[in-house]
C-alpha positions in Angstrom: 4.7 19.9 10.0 1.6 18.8 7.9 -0.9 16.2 9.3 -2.6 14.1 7.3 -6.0 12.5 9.0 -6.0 8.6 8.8 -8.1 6.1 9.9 -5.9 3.5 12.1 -6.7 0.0 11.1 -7.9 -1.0 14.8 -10.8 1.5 14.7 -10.9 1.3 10.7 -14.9 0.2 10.1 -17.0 -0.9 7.0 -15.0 -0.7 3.4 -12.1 0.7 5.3 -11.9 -2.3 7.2 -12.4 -4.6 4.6 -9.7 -2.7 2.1 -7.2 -3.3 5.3 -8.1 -6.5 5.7 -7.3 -7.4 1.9 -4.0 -5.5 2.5 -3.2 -7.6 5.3 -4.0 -11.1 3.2 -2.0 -9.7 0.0 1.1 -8.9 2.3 0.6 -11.6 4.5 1.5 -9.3 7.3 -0.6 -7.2 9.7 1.3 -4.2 9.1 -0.2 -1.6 7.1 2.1 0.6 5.8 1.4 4.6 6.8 1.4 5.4 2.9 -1.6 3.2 2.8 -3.3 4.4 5.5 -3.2 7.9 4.0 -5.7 6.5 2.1 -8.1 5.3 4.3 -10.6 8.2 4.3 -11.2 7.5 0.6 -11.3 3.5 0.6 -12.2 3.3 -2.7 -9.3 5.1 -4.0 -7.1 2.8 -1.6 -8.4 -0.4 -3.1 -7.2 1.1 -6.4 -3.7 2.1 -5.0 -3.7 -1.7 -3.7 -4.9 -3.0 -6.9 -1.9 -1.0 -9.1 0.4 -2.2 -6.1 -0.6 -5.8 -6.6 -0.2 -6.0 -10.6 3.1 -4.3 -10.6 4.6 -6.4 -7.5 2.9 -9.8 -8.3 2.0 -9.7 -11.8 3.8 -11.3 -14.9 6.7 -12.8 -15.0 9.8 -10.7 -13.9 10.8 -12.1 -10.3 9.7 -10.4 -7.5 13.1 -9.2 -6.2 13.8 -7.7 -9.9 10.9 -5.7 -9.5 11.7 -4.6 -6.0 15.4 -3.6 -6.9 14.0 -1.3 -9.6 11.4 0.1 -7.6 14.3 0.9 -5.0 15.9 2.1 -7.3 13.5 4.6 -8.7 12.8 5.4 -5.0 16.3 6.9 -4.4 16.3 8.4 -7.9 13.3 10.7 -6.7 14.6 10.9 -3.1 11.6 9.4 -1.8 11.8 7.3 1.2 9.4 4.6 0.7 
């Protein structure tokens, strides 16, 4: 099985750390979902991933639960289980 090295958001430091943190406040949870802390080594690039995720889940007006349906949807379309 492939690994993929992560930083865990209890030892995440510096951007890493702040990137988690602004996951945790957008989600209002302080889960961080494994497909964003494959991420973490790069926290640049996982401040973009977050950025896309927030525009296309927050932005505009479509309701939230629309948006999640589709991206379910999609999801099991491409038999992808997040």
């Amino acid at each position: 099985m492939t690994h993929i090295e992560t930083i865990s958001p209890g030892k995440a430091t510096g951007e890493t750390a702040e990137v988690y943190k602004k996951a945790t406040r957008m989600s209002d949870s302080a889960l961080i979902p494994k497909i964003v802390q494959l991420f973490s080594l790069r926290p640049a690039t996982m401040q973009m991933m977050l950025r896309k995720f927030e525009l296309a889940m927050w932005a505009g007006n479509v309701p939230r639960q629309s948006r999640e349906m589709v991206a379910a949807a999609v999801s099991r379309f491409n038999n992808c289980h997040y």
